[in-house]
N, C-alpha and C positions, 0 to 999 in steps of 0.2 A: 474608447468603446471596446467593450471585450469582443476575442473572435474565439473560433473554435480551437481546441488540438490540431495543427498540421503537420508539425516537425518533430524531428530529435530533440531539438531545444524548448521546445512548448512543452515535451515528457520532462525536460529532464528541471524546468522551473516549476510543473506538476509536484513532480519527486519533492525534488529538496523546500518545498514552503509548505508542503504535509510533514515531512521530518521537523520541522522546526514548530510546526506546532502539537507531533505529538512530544515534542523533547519538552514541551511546557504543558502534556496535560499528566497530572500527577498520580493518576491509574497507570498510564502508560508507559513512562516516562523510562521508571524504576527498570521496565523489563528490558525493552528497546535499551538504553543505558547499560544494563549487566549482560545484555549479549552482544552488542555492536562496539561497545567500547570508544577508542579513538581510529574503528575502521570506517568510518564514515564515506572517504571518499568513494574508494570500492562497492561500499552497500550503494551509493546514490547509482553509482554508474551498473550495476546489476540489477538495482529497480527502474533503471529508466528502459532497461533491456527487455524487463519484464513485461512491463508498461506499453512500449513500443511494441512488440508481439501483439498483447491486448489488446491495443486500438486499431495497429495499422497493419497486421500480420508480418511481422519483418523477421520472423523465425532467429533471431539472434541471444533468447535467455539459453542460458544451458543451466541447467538444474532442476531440483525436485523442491516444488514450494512444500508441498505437503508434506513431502518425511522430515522434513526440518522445524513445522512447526507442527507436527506430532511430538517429535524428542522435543521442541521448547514446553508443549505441555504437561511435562513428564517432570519437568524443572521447575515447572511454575504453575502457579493457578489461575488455569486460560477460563473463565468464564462465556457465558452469553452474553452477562454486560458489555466486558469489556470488547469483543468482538461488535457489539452496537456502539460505543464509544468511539474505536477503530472508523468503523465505517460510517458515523457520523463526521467526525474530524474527515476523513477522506471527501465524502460528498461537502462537504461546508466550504474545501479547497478546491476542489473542480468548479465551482460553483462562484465562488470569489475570483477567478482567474479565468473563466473561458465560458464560452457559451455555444452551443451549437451540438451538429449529429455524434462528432467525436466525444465530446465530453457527456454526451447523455450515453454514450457505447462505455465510456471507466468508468462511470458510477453504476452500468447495469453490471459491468463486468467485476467490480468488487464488488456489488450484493451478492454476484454469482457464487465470489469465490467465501464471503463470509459465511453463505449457507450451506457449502460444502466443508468448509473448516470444523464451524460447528457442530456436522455429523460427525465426520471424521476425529475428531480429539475427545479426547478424554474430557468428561465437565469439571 
């Protein structure tokens, strides 16, 4: 039976079973791939960071999401699709893995941050 988000470890199998399936969607794939390279373990453990903030306020990301993927859209062709693609695979993962207040809090909170993305970059 699924439960909610409560832990470190409940973000950080959130993180890495969204990465493995945007590493298989083939919009995504390409870009995620040309900018992460073989740093993967680093990105998981800074998106669980990220993550962990977003859900449970644990103040522990240090960085700027947004000036980084303004330069990635400067790189690339960040569409509206693809940010619905994103945030589709995101909710379709929270959703295959946990169920409760936590997990309806990451899927509002990456709608939050798709629709600020959106504004924010370049089309």
């Amino acid at each position: 039976m699924k439960e909610d988000l409560k832990s470190r470890e409940d973000v950080q199998l959130m993180v890495r079973t969204f990465y493995e399936n945007v590493f298989e969607d083939v919009m995504l794939a390409p870009i995620f791939i040309s900018v992460l390279g073989n740093n993967m373990d680093a990105h998981y453990s800074k998106m669980a960071d990220f993550w962990e903030d977003q859900i449970f306020g644990s103040f522990k990301f240090e960085g700027n999401p947004m000036k980084v993927h303004i330069e990635l859209s400067e790189r690339f062709s960040i569409d509206s699709d693809l940010f619905d693609i994103w945030l589709n695979l995101f909710n379709l993962n929270v959703d295959q893995l946990f169920v409760g207040e936590n997990a309806e809090k990451a899927k509002e909170q990456a709608g939050n941050i798709a629709m600020v993305m959106r504004l924010k970059m370049k089309p």
